[in-house]
N, C-alpha and C positions, 0 to 999 in steps of 0.2 A: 821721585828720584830714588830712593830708597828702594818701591819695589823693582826698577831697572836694574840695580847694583845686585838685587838677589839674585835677578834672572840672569846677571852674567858671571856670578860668581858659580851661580849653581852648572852652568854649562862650562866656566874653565875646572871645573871639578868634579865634571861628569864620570870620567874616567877612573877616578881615586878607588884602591879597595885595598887602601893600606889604614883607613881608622878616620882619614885626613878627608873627608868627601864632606858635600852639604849638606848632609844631617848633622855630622859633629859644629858645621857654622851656625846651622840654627838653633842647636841647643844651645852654643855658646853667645849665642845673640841674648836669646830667650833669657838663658842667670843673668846675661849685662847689664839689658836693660833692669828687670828687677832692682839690682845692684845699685843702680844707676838713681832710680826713683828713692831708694829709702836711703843713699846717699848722697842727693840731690845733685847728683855730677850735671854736667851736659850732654842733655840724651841724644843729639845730632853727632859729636864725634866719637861718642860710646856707642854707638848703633854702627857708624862704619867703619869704625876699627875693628867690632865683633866680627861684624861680615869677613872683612878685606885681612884678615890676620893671617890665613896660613893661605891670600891667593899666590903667595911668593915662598913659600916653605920650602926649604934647602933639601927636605927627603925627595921633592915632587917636583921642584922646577930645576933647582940645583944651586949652586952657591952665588953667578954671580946675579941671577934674580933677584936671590935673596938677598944682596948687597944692595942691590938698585931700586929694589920694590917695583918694577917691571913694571906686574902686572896690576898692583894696586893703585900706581898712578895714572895707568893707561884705563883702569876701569871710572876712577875718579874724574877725571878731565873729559871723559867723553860722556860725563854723565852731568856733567853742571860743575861741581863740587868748586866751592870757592879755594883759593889758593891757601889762605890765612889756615882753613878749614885742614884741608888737605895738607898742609903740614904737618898739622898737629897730630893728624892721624897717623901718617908717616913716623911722624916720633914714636909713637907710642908702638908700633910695629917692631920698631928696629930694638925697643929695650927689652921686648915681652919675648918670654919662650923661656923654659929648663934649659938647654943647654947656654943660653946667654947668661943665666944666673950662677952658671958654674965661672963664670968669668966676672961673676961681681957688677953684671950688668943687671938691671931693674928700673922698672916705670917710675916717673917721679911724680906724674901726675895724676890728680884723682882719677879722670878717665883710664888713664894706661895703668893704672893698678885695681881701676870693678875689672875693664876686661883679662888682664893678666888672673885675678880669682876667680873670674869666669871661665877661662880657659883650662888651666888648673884644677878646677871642683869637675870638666869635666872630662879632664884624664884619670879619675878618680872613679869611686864606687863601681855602682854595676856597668853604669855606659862606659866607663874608665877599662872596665873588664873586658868587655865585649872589645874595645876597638884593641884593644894589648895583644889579643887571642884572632881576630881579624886580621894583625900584621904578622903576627907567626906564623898561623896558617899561611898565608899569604906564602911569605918564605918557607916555609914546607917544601913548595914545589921543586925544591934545590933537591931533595933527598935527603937533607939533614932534618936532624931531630930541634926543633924549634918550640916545644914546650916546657917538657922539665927531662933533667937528667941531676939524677940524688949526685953526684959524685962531680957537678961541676957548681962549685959556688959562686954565689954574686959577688961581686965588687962592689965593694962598697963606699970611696972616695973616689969616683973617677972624676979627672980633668976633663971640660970641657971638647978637647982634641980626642980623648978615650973615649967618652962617649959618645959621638960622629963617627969612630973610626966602622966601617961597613966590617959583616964578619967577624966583630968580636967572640972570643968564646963564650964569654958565661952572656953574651946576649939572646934569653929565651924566654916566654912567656913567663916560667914563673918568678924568673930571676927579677925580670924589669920592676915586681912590684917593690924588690927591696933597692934597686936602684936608683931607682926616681918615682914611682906610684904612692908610697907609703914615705916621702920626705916631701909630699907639696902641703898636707896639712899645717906644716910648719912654716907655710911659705906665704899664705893667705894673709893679706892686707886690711879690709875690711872685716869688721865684727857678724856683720850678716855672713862672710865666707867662712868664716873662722866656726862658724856654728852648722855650718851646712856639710865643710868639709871633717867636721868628728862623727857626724851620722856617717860618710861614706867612708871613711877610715874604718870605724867598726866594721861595719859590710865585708870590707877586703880582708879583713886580718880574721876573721870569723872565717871567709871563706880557702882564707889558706890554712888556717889551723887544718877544717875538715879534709880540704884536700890533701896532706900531708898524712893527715889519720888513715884515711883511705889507701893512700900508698905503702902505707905500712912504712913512714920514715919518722923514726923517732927524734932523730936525730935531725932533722930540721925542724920539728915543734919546738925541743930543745931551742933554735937559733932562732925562731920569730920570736919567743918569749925575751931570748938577749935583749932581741933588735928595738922590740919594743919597751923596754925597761930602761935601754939606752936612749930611743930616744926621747920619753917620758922626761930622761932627767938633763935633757939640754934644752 
C-alpha cells in the first residue's frame, strides 16, 4: 500500500519546482520514520502523514484543497487506507505547517509532532537552503530581485495572514531565514529533533554570516548576531 501512495504522490508532484516536490516528501518521510522508531510512535500513520503532508499545500493546490485535504484523502481511499487510519492522518495534516503555528495551531499527537520535526528539520540546514533558493529562483522569473537586497529588512513577527500574503516585500531568499528558517529550531518536539535541528541551525547561521562577509554588509552581521543573542535568551 504504501509503495502506491509513493507512486501517486510522487506523480501529483510531478510538476513542483517550488522546494515542495517528492524528494522534499521523501526526505521527510525518511527523518519520520527514524523519529518514529526511537519514539516508538505508530509507524503506519507516521509513514502517511510524511508522504501525504504537502499533497494538499495551499502554495500548490490552493486554499480550498487545503481546507478539504482533496487530495490526501482521494489518494488514501483509493489506496485501501482504513477510515479510523485515515483520520488520523487527516488530523495531523490540518495542525502541521509554519504558517498554522503562527495561529497557535500544532500537532497534539506523537505521530503529528515526529512528522511536524520532520518536516521542519527539513526546511532547515543545507536541504532547507537549497529548496529556499529553488523558490526564489523560481520567482526571479518576475524580473524582481528574489535574493538579497541590504536595504530591505526582514520581518520579524508576521501574522500568520502576512506571511501567505503573495508579493510581500522583504519576501527574499535571504530574508526567509530570519523569518521562519532560523525560528523552527525552537519549534522541535522531540529530543531526537531538538538535536538534529542545532547541527542544521549552526550550518545556516555560519553560512549567512559568510554570506554577508562576502557582501561586504556589516551591518547585517551586526543583525544575525542581535537575532541570535535574542533568540538564544527566549
Amino acid at each position: 500500500m504504501l509503495e502506491k501512495i509513493k507512486t501517486d504522490v510522487r506523480q501529483l508532484l510531478a510538476q513542483d519546482k517550488s522546494g515542495h516536490g517528492y524528494d522534499h516528501v521523501e526526505r521527510v518521510y525518511g527523518i519520520a520514520m527514524k523519529l518514529a522508531e526511537s519514539e516508538k510512535a505508530d509507524r503506519q500513520i507516521t509513514a502517511l502523514a510524511a508522504l501525504l503532508h504537502d499533497a494538499d499545500d495551499y502554495k500548490l493546490f490552493g486554499e480550498e484543497s487545503a481546507k478539504n485535504l482533496t487530495n490526501a484523502r482521494r489518494i488514501m481511499a483509493q489506496n485501501g487506507v482504513e477510515e479510523s487510519v485515515a483520520a488520523a492522518v487527516c488530523e495531523i495534516i490540518r495542525t502541521m505547517g509554519y504558517s498554522k503555528s503562527l495561529k497557535g495551531i500544532r500537532p497534539q499527537t506523537l505521530e503529528g509532532r515526529i512528522v511536524s520535526d520532520a518536516d521542519m528539520l527539513e526546511a532547515t540546514g543545507a536541504a532547507g537552503l537549497v529548496r529556499c533558493l529553488a523558490y526564489a529562483l523560481e520567482k526571479c522569473h518576475s524580473g524582481s530581485n528574489q535574493i538579497f537586497d541590504e536595504n530591505i529588512w526582514p520581518q520579524l513577527n508576521l501574522s500568520a495572514e502576512e506571511y501567505k500574503k503573495p508579493n510581500r516585500r522583504s519576501d527574499n531568499f535571504i530574508n526567509h531565514f530570519f523569518e521562519k528558517m532560523l525560528k523552527l529550531r525552537s519549534m522541535m518536539f522531540t529530543e531526537a529533533g531538538r538535536r538534529e535541528a542545532d547541527i542544521r541551525h549552526r550550518f545556516m547561521v555560519d553560512f549567512l554570516r559568510e554570506f554577508f562577509r562576502e557582501h561586504d554588509c556589516p551591518a547585517w552581521i551586526e543583525f544575525l548576531e542581535r537575532y541570535e543573542a535574542e533568540q538564544d535568551n527566549n
